[in-house]
C-alpha positions as CSV (number, residue, x, y, z in Angstrom):
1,X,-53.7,32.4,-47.6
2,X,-51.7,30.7,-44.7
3,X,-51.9,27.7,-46.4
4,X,-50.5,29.0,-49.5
5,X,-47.7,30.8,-47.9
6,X,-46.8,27.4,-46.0
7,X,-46.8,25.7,-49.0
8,X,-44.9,28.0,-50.8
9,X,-42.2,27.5,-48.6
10,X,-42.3,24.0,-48.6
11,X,-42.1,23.5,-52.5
12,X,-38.9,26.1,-52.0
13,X,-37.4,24.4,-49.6
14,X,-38.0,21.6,-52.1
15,X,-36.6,22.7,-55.0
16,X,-33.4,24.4,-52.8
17,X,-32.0,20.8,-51.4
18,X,-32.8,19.6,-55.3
19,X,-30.4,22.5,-56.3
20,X,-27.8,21.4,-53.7
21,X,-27.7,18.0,-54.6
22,X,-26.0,18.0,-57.3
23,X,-22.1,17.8,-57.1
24,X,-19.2,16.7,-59.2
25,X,-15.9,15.6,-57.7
26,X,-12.3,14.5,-59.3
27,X,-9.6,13.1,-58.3
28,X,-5.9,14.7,-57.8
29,X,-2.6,12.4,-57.7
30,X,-0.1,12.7,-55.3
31,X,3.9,11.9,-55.6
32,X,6.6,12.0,-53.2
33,X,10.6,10.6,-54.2
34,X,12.6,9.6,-51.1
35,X,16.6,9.2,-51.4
36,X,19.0,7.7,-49.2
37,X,21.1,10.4,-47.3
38,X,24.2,11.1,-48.5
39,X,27.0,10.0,-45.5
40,X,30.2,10.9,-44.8
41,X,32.6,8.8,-42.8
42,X,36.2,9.1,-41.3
43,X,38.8,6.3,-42.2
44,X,40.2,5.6,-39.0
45,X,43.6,4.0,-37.9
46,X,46.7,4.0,-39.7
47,X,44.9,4.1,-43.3
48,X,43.1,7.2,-42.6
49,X,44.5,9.6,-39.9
50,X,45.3,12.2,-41.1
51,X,49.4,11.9,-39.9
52,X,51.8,14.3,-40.2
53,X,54.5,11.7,-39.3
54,X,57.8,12.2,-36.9
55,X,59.8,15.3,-36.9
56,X,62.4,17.2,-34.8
57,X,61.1,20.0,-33.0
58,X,65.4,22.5,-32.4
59,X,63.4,25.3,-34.5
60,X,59.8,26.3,-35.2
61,X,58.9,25.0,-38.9
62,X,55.6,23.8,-40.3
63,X,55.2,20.5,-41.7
64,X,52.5,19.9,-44.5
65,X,50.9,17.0,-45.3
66,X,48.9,17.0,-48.4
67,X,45.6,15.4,-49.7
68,X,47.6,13.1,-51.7
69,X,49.9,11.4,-48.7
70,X,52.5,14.2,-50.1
71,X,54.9,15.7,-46.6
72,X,57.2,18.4,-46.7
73,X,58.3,21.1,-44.3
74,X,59.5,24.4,-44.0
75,X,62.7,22.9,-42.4
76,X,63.4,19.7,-44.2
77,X,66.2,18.2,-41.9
78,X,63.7,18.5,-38.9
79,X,61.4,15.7,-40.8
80,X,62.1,11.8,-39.6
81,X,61.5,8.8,-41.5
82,X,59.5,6.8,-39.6
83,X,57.9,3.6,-41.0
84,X,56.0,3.1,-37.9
85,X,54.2,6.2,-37.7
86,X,54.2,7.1,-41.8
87,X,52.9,10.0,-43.0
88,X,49.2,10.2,-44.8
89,X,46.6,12.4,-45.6
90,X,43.2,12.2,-43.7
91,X,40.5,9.7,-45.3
92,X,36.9,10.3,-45.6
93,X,34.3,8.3,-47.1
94,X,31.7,9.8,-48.7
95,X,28.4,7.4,-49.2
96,X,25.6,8.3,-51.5
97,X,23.3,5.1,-51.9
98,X,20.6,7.3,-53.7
99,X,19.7,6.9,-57.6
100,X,21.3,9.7,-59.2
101,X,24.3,11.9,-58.4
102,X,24.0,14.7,-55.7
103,X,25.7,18.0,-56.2
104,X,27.5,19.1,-52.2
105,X,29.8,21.1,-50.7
106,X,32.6,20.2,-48.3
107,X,33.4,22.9,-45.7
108,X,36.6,22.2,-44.1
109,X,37.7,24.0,-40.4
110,X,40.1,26.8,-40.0
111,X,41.8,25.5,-37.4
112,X,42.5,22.7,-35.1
113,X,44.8,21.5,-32.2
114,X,46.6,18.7,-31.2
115,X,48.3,18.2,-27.6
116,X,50.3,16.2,-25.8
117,X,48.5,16.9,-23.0
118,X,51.1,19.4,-22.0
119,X,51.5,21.3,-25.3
120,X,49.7,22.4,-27.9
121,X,50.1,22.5,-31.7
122,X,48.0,24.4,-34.2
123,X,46.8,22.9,-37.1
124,X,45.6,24.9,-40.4
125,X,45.4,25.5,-43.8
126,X,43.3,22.6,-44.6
127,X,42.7,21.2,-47.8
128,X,41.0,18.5,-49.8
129,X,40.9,16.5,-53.3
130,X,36.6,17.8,-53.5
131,X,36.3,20.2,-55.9
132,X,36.2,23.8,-54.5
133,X,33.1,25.1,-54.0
134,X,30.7,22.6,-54.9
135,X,31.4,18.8,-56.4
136,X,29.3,16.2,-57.7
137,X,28.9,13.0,-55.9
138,X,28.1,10.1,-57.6
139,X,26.4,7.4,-56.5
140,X,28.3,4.9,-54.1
141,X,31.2,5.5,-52.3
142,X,33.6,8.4,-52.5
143,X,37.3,8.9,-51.1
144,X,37.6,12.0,-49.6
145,X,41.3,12.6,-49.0
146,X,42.4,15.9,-46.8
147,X,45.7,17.9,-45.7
148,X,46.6,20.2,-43.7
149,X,49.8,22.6,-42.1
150,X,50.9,21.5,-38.6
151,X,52.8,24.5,-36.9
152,X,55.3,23.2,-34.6
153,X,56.8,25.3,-32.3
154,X,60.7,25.3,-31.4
155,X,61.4,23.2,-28.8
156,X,57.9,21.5,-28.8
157,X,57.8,18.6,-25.7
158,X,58.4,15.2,-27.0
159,X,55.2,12.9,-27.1
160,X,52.2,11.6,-29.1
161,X,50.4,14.6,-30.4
162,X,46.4,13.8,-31.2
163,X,43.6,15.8,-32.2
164,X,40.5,16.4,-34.0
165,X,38.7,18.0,-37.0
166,X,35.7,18.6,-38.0
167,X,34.7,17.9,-42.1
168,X,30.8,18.8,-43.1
169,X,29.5,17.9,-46.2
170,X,26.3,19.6,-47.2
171,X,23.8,18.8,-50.3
């Protein structure tokens, strides 16, 4: 009877690893698509500062430059021509070397300074030619053109005024 038992479990044993050898298997596919980021750039220099040009500073006025090279000023007569130091709007490029367009949105600040390094303007109210709100950009390259208000202050020290701003495009 031990014998039987014993070889019992043997043949089930057996016929348990025949039943788990079987197996079927398949194959899945796997796909990933990888674009080129999307960059923006500032123009710098004289072609793509964003410039608000010479003025008189007697009174308090604010001077606007516009995303199309465009100045004008609450207080026109305290605006110089000044072919040296011309005014212009702020140029970005925008870069997108993938295959198909990308739709983004440009966030532009609040508010900025420029100084002399003894005073300090405000700068605001800043605009651009992307759409509002969200824009498509095509493939290649982009001009981004930007303006803003530059609030001068009576009696504002002579001297180079500089500054920065920040532009964020996000897709």
């Amino acid at each position: 009877m031990k014998h039987l038992l014993s070889l019992t479990a043997i043949a089930l044993c057996f016929c348990a690893t025949q039943a788990m050898a079987a197996s079927d298997s398949a194959t899945g596919n796997s796909k990933a698509k990888i674009i080129s980021p999307v960059t923006i750039t500032a123009v710098t220099g004289a072609s793509g500062d964003l410039n608000f040009g010479t003025m008189l500073s007697s009174s308090a006025h604010v001077v606007t430059v516009d995303n199309a090279n465009g100045r004008t000023s609450t207080v026109s007569s305290m605006l110089v021509d000044d072919s040296a130091n011309a005014p212009h709007s702020g140029v970005f490029t925008v870069n997108n070397g993938g295959s198909a367009a990308v739709t983004a949105t440009l966030a532009l600040p609040a508010n900025a300074t420029v100084s002399n390094g003894t005073d300090t303007l405000t700068v605001n109210n800043f605009t651009s030619n992307f759409p509002t709100g969200s824009g498509n950009i095509p493939t290649g390259d982009t001009t981004v053109m930007v303006g803003a208000d530059l609030n001068v202050t009576a009696n504002a020290s002579s001297g180079d005024y500089t500054g920065t701003y920040n532009v964020t495009l996000s897709y």
